[in-house]
C-alpha positions, -999 to 999 in steps of 0.1 A, spaced: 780 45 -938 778 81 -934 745 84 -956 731 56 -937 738 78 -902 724 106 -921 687 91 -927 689 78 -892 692 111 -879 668 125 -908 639 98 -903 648 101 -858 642 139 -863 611 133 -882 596 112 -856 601 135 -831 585 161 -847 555 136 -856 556 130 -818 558 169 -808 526 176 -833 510 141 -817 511 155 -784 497 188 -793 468 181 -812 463 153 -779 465 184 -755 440 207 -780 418 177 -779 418 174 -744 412 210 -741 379 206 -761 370 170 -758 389 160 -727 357 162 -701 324 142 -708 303 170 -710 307 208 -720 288 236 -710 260 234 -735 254 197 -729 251 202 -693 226 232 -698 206 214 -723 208 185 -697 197 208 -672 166 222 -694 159 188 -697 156 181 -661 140 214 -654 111 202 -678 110 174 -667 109 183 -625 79 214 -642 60 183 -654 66 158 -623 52 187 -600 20 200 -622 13 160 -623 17 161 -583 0 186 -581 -32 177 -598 -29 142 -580 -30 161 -549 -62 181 -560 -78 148 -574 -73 127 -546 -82 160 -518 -115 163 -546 -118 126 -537 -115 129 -500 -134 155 -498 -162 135 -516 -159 108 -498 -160 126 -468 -188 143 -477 -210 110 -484 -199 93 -451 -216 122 -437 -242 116 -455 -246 76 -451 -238 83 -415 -264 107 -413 -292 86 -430 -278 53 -402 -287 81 -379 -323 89 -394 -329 52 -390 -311 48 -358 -333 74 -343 -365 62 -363 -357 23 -348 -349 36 -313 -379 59 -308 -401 30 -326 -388 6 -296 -393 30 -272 -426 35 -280 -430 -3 -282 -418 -9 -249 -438 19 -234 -471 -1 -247 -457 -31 -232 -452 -12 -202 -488 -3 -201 -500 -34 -212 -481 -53 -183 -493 -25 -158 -530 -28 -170 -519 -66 -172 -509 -69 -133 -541 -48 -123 -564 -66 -135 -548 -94 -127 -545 -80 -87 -579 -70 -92 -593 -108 -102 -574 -122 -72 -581 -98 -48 -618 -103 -55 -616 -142 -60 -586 -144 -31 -589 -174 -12 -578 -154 20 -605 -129 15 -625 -131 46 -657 -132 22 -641 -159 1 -659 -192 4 -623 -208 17 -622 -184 45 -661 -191 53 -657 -228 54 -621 -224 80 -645 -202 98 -671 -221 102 -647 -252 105 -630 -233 134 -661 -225 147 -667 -260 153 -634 -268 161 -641 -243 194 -670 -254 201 -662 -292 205 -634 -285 221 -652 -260 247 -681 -290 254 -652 -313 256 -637 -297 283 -670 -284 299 -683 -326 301 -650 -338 310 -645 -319 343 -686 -320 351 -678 -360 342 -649 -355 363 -664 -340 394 -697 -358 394 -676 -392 399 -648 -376 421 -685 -371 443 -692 -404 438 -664 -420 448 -663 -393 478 -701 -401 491 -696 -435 477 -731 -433 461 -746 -463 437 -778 -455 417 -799 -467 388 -781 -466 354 -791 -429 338 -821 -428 312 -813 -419 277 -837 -386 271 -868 -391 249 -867 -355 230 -833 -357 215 -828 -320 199 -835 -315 164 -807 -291 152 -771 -282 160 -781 -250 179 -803 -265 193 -785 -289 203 -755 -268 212 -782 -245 239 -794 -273 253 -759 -290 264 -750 -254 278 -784 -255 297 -777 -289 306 -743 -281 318 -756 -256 342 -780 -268 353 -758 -300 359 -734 -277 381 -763 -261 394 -778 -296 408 -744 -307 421 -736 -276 444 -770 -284 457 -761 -317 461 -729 -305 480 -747 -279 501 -773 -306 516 -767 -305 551 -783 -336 569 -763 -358 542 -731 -339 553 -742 -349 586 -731 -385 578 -694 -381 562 -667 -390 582 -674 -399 617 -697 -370 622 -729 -390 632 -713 -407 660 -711 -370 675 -741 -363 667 -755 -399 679 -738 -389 710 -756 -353 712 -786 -365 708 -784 -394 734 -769 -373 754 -798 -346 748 -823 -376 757 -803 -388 787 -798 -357 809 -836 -347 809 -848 -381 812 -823 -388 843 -822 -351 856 -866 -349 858 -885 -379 857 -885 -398 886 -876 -431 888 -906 -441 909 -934 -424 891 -926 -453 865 -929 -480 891 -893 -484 893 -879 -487 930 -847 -471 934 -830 -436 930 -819 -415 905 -785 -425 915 -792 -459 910 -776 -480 882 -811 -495 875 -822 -460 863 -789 -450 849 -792 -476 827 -826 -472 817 -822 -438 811 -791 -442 793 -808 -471 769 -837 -449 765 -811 -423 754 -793 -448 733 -827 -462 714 -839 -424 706 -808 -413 696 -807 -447 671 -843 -435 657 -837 -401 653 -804 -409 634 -821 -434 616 -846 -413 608 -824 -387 600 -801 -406 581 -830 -420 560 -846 -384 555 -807 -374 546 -800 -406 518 -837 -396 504 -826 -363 497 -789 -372 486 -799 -401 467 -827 -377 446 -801 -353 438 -775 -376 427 -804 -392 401 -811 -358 389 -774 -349 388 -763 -384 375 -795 -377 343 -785 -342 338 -746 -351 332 -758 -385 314 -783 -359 290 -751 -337 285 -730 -363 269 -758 -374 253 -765 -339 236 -729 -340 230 -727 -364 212 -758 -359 192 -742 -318 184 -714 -344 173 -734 -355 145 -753 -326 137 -713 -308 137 -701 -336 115 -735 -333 91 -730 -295 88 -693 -298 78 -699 -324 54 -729 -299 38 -708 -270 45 -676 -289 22 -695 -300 -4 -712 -264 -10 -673 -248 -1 -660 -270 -28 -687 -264 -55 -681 -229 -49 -645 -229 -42 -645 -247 -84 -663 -221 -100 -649 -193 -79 -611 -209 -96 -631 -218 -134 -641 -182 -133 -604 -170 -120 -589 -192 -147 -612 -183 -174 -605 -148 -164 -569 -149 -160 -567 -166 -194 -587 -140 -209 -562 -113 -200 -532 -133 -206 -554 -135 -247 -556 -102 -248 -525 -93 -236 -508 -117 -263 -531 -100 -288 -521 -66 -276 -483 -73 -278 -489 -91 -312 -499 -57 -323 -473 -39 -307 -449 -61 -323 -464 -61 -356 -466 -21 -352 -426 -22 -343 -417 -42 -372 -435 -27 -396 -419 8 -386 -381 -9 -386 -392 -27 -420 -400 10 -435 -369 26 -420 -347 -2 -438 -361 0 -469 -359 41 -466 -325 37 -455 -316 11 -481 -329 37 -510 -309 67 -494 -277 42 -492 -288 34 -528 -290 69 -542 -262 84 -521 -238 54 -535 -250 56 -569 -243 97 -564 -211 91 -550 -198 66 -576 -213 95 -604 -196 122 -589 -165 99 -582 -161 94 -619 -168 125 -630 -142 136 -608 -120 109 -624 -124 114 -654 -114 150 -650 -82 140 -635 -74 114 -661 -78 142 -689 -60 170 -671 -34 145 -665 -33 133 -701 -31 174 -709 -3 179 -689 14 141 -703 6 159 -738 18 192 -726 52 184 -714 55 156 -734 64 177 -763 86 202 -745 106 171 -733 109 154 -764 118 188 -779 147 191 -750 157 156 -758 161 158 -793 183 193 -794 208 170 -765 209 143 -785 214 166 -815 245 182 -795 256 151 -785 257 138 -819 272 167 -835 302 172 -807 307 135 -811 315 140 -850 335 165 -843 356 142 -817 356 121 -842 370 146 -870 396 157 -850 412 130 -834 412 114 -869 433 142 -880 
């Protein structure tokens, strides 16, 4: 019993002491193995990031130079594209200018000669053949209208003295020498006019006619028996004609006033006769001349009618090539000004045709330049970058390799000693 206690305190102080020498070579591995990384791990870590960071900015840094080499390029070609649009901007813009400055001029010249064609060939030119025929259309126009009114009030105050005297006469003879021209006839209805007015203030001025309007020859039937009475009853005596009685008597008073009575019946009809004579020859040759003068009217009617018939038919010949030779002239201009701007066109085009194709070339040379000088630069960046790749790519392998190395070797020796 007593050896078994023995062991049992033998084998329990064992196991402590197993236990104490457990826990101390678990504190010494702590020390040394009790963090993930030591010292030299974390500065071989560090060299490895450092190489790595050296490498990431010399690759940044030649990114940045290849793509400020690239703007740079590129900026220096859009100057130059833009600058060879401009060339042909300029070389299209001054080539339309000059264009439209010919057109100009060709529409100016165009207008001119155009104003100058229908100022000669106008129709309200006062030489033009339109404005002779109104003229001489007018002309007539006037003139009818002034005979009109010239036979209508002689018409009119011929049989207002008609009506007044209350004269009848012999119809009016139709003249045997008719005039053979419209001037002619024209001067001799103006003659005939005036001498028409002239023959009716005659007419009007007559005095023993006028003696017999109204009631004025029983005044003067009384004058003049009254003329014949006093005489006759004042100095001849009664007796010396074998009449008995006095001059008081009513047997010579009547005598003498029949005797008065039958002279002043002759004398008035001998008056009156003498008076009708003279009216009734000036009414005939008033009643002929203003019969002649609508007769001449009439006949400068016809000759009026005749000339503006002539005078229309030679207007319209006239007036037809006077507008064939304005046409034909016109079109002639509007020809040659098509022509003209045909050529002014053809001139444009052929200028903005050139200027493409010289643009087109520069575009062509200055892209294939560009995409040279874009590779080249490329190219350069590709092998400085695979430089640098190789460069650091040895370092960092180098800086890889001695961690792993450490790491390797410390983790054998973990091992080692906590196998212990």
């Amino acid at each position: 019993m007593n050896a078994s206690l023995t062991e049992i305190a033998l084998a329990l102080r064992q196991f402590e002491t197993a236990i104490a020498r457990r826990r101390a070579q678990e504190s010494e591995f702590h020390e040394r193995f009790g963090s993930a990384t030591d010292a030299t791990e974390r500065e071989l870590e560090q060299s490895l990031r450092r190489v790595e960071a050296e490498r990431d900015e010399v690759l940044e840094a030649h990114t940045s130079e290849f793509e400020s080499i690239t703007q740079q390029l590129e900026n220096y070609f859009s100057e130059q594209i833009e600058g060879a649009q401009g060339e042909h901007d300029l070389a299209v813009r001054e080539a339309d200018h000059r264009a439209n400055l010919e057109n100009q001029n060709i529409e100016s010249r165009h207008r001119d000669s155009e104003w100058v064609v229908t100022s000669v060939m106008d129709d309200t030119a006062e030489d033009s053949p339109r404005r002779q025929f109104e003229r001489f259309r007018q002309t007539l126009l006037r003139a009818r209208e002034e005979q009109v009114a010239e036979w209508t009030s002689l018409d009119g105050s011929f049989r207002e003295l008609v009506e007044r005297r209350r004269w009848r006469g012999r119809p009016p003879v139709e003249p045997a020498d008719p005039p053979k021209a419209r001037d002619k006839a024209q001067q001799r209805f103006q003659q005939t006019v005036e001498d028409a007015r002239t023959q009716q203030a005659i007419v009007e001025t007559l005095k023993i006619p006028r003696l017999f309007v109204g009631f004025r020859w029983i005044y003067l039937g009384l004058a003049i028996a009254a003329a014949v009475f006093v005489p006759l009853w004042l100095l001849v005596d009664p007796q010396s004609l074998g009449i008995n009685g006095t001059r008081e008597s009513a047997q010579w008073v009547g005598i003498a006033g029949g005797t008065a009575v039958g002279a002043a019946i002759f004398l008035l009809t001998l008056v009156y006769t003498l008076g009708m004579f003279q009216f009734s020859d000036g009414m005939r040759r008033l009643q002929q001349l203003v019969a002649e003068a609508g007769w001449v009217h009439k006949i400068w009617l016809g000759f009026a009618r005749d000339d503006l018939q002539k005078q229309q038919e030679q207007f319209e010949i006239k007036q037809q090539a006077i507008e064939q030779q304005r046409t034909e002239t016109l079109q002639k201009y509007d020809t040659a000004r098509t022509e003209h701007q045909s050529e002014i066109e053809s001139r444009r085009a052929k200028v903005m045709y050139d200027a493409r194709q010289v643009l087109n070339q520069q575009l062509r040379a200055l892209h294939d330049d560009r995409a040279i000088q874009a590779q080249a630069v490329q190219e350069e960046h590709q092998h400085r970058l695979g430089e640098a790749q190789t460069k650091f790519s040895e370092r960092i392998e180098q800086a890889r390799q001695a961690l792993a190395a450490y790491r390797g070797e410390r983790e054998m020796q973990r091992t080692d000693f906590w196998q212990r």
